[in-house]
N, C-alpha and C positions, 0 to 999 in steps of 0.2 A: 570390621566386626570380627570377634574374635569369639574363645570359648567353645560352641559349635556353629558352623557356617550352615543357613541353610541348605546351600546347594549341597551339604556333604552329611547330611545325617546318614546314618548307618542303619539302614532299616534292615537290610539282612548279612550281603554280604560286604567285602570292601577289599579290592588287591593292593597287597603291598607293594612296596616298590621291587621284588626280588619276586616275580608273577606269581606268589603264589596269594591262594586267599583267606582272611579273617572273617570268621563271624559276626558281624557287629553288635552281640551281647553276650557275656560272656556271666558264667556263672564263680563268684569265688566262694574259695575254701578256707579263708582264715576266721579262727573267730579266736574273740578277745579270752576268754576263762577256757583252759587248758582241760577243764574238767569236761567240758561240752564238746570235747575233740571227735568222741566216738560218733555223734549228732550227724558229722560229714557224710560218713557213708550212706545214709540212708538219703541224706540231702541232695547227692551224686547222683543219686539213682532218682530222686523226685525231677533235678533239674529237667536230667537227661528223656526220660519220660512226658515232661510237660513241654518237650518243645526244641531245649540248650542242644548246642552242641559247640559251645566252649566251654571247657574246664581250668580256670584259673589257678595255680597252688604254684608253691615253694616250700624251696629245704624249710627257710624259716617257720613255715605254718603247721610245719608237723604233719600233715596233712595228703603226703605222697601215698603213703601205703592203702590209707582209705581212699582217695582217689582210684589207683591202681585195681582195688578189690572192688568196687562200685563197677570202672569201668568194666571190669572181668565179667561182670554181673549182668550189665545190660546187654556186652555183645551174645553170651552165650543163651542169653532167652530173645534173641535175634532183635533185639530192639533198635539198634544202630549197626553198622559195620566199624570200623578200625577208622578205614577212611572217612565215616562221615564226622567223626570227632578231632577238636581242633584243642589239644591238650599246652598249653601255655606250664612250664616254671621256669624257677628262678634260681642262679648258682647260690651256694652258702655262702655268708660276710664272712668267712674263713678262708676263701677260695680268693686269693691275691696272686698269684703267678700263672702264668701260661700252661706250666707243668700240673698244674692244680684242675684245671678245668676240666679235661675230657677224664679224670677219674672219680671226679664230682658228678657229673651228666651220666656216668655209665653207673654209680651209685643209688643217682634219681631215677634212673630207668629201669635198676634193678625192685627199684618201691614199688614203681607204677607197673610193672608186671609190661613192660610196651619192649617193642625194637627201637623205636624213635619217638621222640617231643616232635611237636609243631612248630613250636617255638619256648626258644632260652632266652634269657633276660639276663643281664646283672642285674642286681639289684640294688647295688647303691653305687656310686664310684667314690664313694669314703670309705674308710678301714673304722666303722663304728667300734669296733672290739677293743682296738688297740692293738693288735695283735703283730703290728709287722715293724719297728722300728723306721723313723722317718717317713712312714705313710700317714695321709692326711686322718683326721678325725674330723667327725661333724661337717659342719659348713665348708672346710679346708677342700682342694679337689690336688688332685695329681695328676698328668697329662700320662707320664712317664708308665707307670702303674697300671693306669686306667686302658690304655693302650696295649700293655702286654695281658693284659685277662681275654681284651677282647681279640688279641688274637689267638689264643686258646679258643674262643669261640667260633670263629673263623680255622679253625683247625676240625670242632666239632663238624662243624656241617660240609668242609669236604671228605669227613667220615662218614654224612649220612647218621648221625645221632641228633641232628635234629633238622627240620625244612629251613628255619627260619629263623635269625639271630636278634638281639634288641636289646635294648636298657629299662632301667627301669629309673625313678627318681635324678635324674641329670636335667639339669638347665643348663641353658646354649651355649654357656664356656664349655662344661663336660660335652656337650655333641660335638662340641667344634673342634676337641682334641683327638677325637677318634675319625671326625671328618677330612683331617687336615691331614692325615699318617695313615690311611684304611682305604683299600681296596673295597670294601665291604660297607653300603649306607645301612645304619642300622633302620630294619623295618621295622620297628616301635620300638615309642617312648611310654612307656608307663608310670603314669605321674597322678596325682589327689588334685580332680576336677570336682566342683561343688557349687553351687551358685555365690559361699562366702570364701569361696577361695580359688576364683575363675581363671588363674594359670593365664590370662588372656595373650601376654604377652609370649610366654612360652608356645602353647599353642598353636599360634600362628607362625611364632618360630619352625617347627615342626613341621606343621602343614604346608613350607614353602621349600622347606627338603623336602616332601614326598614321603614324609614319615608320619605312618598312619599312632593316633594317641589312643592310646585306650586310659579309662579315667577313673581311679578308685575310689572308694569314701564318696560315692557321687551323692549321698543323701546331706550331706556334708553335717551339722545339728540339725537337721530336722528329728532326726533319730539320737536316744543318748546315747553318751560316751563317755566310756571311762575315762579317770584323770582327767577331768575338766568339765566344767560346770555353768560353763558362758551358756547364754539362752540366746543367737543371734536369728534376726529374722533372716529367710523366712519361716513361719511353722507351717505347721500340717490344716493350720485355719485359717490362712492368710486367703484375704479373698481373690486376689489375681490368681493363685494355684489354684482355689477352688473352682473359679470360672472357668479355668484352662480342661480344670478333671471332669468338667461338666461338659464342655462341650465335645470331648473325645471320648466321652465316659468312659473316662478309667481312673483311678485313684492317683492322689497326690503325688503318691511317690513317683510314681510311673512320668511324671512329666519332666524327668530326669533321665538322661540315658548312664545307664550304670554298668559297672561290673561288681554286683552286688553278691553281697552276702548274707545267705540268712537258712537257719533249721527249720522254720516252718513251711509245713508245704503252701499253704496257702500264699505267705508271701513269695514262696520261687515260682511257683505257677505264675501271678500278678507280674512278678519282674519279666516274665519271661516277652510279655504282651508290648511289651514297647515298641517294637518292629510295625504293630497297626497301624500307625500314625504319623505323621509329620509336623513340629512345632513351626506356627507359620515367623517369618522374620522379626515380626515385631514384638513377635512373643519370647525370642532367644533376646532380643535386645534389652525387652522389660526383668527378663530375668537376673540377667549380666548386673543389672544395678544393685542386686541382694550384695554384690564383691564388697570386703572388708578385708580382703588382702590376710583371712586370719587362715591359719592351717590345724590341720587337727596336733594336738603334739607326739613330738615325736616318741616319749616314753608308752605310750599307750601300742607303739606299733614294735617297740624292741624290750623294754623293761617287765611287761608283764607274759611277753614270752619264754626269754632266755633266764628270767630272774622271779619268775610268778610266787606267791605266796605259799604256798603249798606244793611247789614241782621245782625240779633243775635238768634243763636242757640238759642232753650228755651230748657229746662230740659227734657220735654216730646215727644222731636225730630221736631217740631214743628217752621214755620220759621216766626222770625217779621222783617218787614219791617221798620229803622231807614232813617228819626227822625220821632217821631210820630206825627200827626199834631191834638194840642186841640183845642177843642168847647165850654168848661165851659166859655164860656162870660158871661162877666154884661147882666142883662135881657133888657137894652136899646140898647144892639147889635145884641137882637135875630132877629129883621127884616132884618138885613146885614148876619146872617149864613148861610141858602142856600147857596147865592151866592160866600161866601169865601169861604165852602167846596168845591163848583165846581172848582173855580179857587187853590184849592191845588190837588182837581185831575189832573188837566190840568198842573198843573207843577212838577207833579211827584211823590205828598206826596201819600202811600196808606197804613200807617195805620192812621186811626181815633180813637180817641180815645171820645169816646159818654158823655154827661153829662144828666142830664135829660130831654133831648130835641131831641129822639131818632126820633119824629114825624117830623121835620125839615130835621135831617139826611137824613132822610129814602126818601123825596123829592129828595133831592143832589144827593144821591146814585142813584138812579132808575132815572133821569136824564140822570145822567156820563155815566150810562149804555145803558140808550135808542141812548144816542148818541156817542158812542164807542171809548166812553174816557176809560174805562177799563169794562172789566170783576170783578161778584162776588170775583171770585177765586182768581182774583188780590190783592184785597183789602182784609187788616186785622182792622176787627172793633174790637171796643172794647165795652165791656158795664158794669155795676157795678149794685150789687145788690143794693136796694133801704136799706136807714140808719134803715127803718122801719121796715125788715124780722130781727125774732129775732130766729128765729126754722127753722130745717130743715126740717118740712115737706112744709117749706112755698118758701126754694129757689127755688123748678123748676116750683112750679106757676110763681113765682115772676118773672123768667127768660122767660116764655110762654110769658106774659105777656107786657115785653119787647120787643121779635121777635115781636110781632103783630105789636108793634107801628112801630118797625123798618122795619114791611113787609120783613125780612127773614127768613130761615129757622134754622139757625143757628149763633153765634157770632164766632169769632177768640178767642179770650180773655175774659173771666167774673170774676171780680174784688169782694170780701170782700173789701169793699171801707171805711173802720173799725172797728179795734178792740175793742172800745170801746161801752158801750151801750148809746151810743146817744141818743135814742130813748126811753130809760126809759122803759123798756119790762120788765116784773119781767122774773124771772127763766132763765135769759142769758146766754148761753154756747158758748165757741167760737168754741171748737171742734167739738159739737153737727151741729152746721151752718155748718163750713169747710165739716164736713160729707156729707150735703146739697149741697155743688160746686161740691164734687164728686161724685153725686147722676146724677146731669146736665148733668158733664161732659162723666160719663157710657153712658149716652140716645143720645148721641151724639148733645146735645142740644146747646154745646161750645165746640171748637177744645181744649182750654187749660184753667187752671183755675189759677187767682193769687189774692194777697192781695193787702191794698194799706196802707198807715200812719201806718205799722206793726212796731214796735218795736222790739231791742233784744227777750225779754222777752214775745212779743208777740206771737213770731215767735219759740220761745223755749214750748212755750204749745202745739204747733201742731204739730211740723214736727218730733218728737220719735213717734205719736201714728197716723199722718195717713197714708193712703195708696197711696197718688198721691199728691206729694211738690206743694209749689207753684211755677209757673213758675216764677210767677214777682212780683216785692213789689213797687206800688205806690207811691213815696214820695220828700220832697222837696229838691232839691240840686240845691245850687248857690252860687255866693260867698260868701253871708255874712251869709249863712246857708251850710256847706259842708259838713254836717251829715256824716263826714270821716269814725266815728265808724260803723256807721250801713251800710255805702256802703260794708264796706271792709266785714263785716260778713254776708251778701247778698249772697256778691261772694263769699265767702270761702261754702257756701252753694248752689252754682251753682244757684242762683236764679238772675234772671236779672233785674237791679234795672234800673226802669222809673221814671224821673226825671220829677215832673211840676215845676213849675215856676223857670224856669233855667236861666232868663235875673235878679232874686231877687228884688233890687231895683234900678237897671239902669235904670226904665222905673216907670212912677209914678202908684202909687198905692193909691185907693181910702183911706180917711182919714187918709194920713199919709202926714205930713206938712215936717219932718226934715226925710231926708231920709239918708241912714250909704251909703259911699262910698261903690264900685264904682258907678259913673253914666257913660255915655256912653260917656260922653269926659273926661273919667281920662287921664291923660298925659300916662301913663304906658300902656292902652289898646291901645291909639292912635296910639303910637308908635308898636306896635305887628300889628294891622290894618294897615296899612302904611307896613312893613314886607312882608302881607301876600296878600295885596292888595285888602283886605278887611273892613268891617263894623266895629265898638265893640261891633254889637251885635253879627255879624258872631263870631268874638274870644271867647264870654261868651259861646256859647250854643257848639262851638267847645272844648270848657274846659271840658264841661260835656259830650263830646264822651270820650276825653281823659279819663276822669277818668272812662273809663268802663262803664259810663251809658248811657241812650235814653234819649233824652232830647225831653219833649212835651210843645210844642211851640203854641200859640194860636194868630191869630190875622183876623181881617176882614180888612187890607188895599192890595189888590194886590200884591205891590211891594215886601212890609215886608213878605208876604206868600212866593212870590218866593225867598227872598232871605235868607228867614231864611231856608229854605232846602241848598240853596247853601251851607253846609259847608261839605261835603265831600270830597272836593280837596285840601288840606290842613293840615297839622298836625301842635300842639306846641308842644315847646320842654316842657322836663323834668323840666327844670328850668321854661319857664311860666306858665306850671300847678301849680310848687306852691307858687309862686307870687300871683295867681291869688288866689291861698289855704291864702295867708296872708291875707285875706280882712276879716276874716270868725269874724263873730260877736256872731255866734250860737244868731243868731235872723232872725226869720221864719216871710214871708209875711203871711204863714197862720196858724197862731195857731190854735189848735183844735175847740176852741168856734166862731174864726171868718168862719171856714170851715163850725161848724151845722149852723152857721146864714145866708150864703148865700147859702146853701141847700136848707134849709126851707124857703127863699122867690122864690129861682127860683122852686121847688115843686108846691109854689103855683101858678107859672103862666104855667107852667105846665097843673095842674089839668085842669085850665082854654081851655088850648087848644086842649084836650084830651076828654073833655067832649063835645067839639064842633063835633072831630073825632068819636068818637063812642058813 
């Protein structure tokens, strides 16, 4: 008999093999819509309150920092101690080397406000991302690999940064590779137990190492799920569950041992009750036959996190809100910005992204706010060092400097806005500066730090020597500029590439008489608009989701604000992405010297209204 053995249900606690002990229900913290993130913390504090004293999360679920503040929460209204809580995560799908590990764990420990986890997990022993050359992807496994992460783990815990080390998603090839080379048995495997996808064999695998399972997704479809639509039994009216909830009186779901997930308090209190009861043998054997061998899929647990409809992962865990909405106008529209930035709160945009005109922002913003168009916390600014800081002992003035105009406390995003020394500074270093973004960023002065106009080679001088990547690289994509090369090496670098002027020249551009197709009635856009029941501007700035990037879109007309966000309902195919790739001229609206020259007039009108302010 496999799945759960009677003799082994987990009513309270359960020792691992490495003596220390697990809870046997454990509360998680992922949920599906990114928008419902903030839900956790409150969730954290229901669990913990009704009962839990395991807290489930990982880098991937976004979900450390709400963790972290939850917990803070409970110890200090004395509801739990430190020690009575058994805090489970899981390392980032980015973390493949040895070296990688214990600055990952002291990352997650810095979220969760703790000294130590309970226990760390890999989370997968694939390279889902892509991200390391010749490591496996998907199904593929790597002994090699798999083995040097997990002695990075085994490096954690004779640090004392966490009790307890474990996997996550590995079947018995993956265990038997770290079995077969590892002083260290991992004490859990963390795998999706469900009655239609009962792991039986794995399982038992498991339990004859000594390795305690704990089991995700355990509702398996009883409950909906996104990305897929199968209806398998059993459901929540099935009369064997019924009878079972009848006679332990407790609800359906609860005839499941889980490490469940849910916002309502009602359901966390219910989850929490499984511990009352013990399912008798024949009851685990009758369940075991719901198995159809089917698993939840896999896009619903990586694709709507790292690539969500309306959000983009950044490097550093950290969420931005697409598309971005810009403010770099000609300075004859700065008397129209206020009022476009209000009217792109009002229709949904929240990240801004600032040009030197954070003094206008900072009106719109504290407006939006006064009249509860959104919350700080809502909204992801952005701001860029000035061309002028050429040291870093001069970026967190530079950045002080900036909060004041903007009247906040802090940025989303702070921009190297470029590599190059524009500014004519003797002694320029770029590494020396990058030091400076991560000086800000320590002080908590900016959530996350990026470049902008960074090159290959740009971006090759910093990221072997420092300590915190860039989240994001600034720069131009559209069709007649589709900086293919630098996009692709961006992402092959987890760095999320923001696209300005993503419309290129469909839209006229000062001093330019002859402009390179497309314009906005090319026959070939019309026809995709027409399709999708759409603009051709909506299609150009929908190209530039497609190809992976944020496209930041700038305008002071109403209309064009609302509708240049409208493109989230909609996808193009494979085939008009690179139609649309055929236009590419590698000719840029703004080359570098046209970029210093409308700096340095809009600085100057700047100065001008800053000196009026302070």
């Amino acid at each position: 008999m496999y799945w759960v053995q009677a003799n082994r249900v987990y009513t309270e606690k359960v020792q691992m093999n490495d003596g220390h002990w697990i809870p046997g229900i454990a509360f998680g913290t992922y949920v599906y819509n990114l928008t419902e993130r903030t839900g956790v913390y409150q969730s954290v504090i229901t669990a913990v309150e009704g009962g839990c004293r395991h807290i489930d999360t990982a880098y991937l679920y976004l979900t450390e920092d709400l963790v972290g503040k939850a917990v803070e929460n409970v110890i200090d209204r004395g509801i739990v101690k430190r020690e009575d809580l058994f805090i489970t995560t899981k390392l980032s799908f980015r973390v493949l080397t040895r070296a990688q590990v214990i600055p990952s764990i002291k990352e997650s420990l810095k979220r969760l406000k703790l000294d130590y986890v309970d226990l760390v997990l890999i989370h997968t022993p694939c390279d889902v991302l892509g991200l390391k050359p010749g490591f496996p992807k998907k199904s593929e496994c790597s002994r090699n690999h798999t083995l040097e992460v997990w002695k990075g783990l085994e490096d954690a815990k004779r640090l004392c940064l966490t009790r307890s080390i474990g996997v996550s998603n590995f079947n018995s090839t993956d265990m038997a590779s770290i079995l077969a080379d590892s002083d260290t048995v991992p004490a859990v495997n963390q795998i999706e137990t469900n009655p239609t996808f009962a792991h039986q064999e794995l399982v038992a695998y498991c339990q004859s190492k000594n390795i305690v399972v704990t089991g995700y997704a355990p509702f398996g479809f009883l409950v909906s799920r996104p990305f897929n639509d199968l209806a398998l039994p059993p459901t929540v009216d099935d009369p064997f569950l019924v009878s079972q909830a009848e006679k332990y009186d407790v609800t359906i779901d609860r005839c499941i041992i889980p490490i469940a997930a849910s916002l309502k308090p009602e359901h966390i209190k219910s989850n929490m009750r499984t511990a009352g009861f013990a399912l008798r043998e024949k009851a685990i054997l009758r369940i075991n036959k719901y198995d159809r061998n089917v698993k939840l899929p896999a896009k619903s647990a990586y694709y709507e996190t790292f690539q969500s409809k309306d959000v983009r992962l950044l490097i550093d865990g950290n969420i931005l809100p697409i598309p971005a909405f810009g403010t770099a106008v000609p300075v004859n529209q700065l008397k129209d910005l206020r009022q476009a930035v209000l009217w792109a709160i009002e229709s949904g945009w929240r990240t801004i992204d600032t040009d030197v005109n954070e003094d206008i922002i900072a009106e719109a913003v504290n407006e939006a706010i006064r009249c509860g168009l959104v919350t700080r916390e809502e909204l992801f600014i952005i701001a860029r060092l000035p061309l002028e800081v050429a040291k870093r002992k001069r970026v967190v003035p530079a950045l002080e400097s900036t909060l004041k105009r903007l009247q906040m406390d802090y940025v989303d995003l702070f921009i190297v806005n470029s590599p190059l020394n524009l500014s004519g500074k003797k002694k320029f270093n770029l590494l020396d500066l990058w030091t400076g973004m991560e000086d800000a960023k320590e002080l908590g002065l900016t959530k996350s730090i990026g470049v902008g106009n960074f090159r290959k080679e740009d971006l090759i001088s910093i990221l072997p020597y420092c300590t915190t990547k860039p989240a994001v690289n600034e720069i131009e994509v559209n069709p007649t500029f589709t900086n293919i090369e630098l996009v692709e090496y961006c992402q092959k670098q987890a760095i999320i590439v923001m696209a300005y002027a993503p419309l290129g020249f469909a839209v006229p551009r000062p001093e330019v008489t002859k402009r390179p197709p497309p314009s906005l009635t090319d026959p070939v856009l019309v026809k995709m608009a027409k399709k999708y029941d759409v603009t051709t501007a909506q299609v150009l700035l929908r190209y530039v989701i497609e190809r992976g990037t944020v496209p930041i879109t700038r305008s002071v007309n109403k209309n064009h604000i609302k509708q240049n966000r409208d493109i989230l309902n909609f996808t193009l195919t494979d085939e008009e992405v690179d139609i649309i790739n055929g236009y590419n001229k590698n000719w840029p609206v703004y080359p570098a010297e046209k970029r210093l020259n409308d700096y340095n007039i809009k600085m100057e009108h700047a100065s001008r209204r800053n000196k009026k302010l302070y």
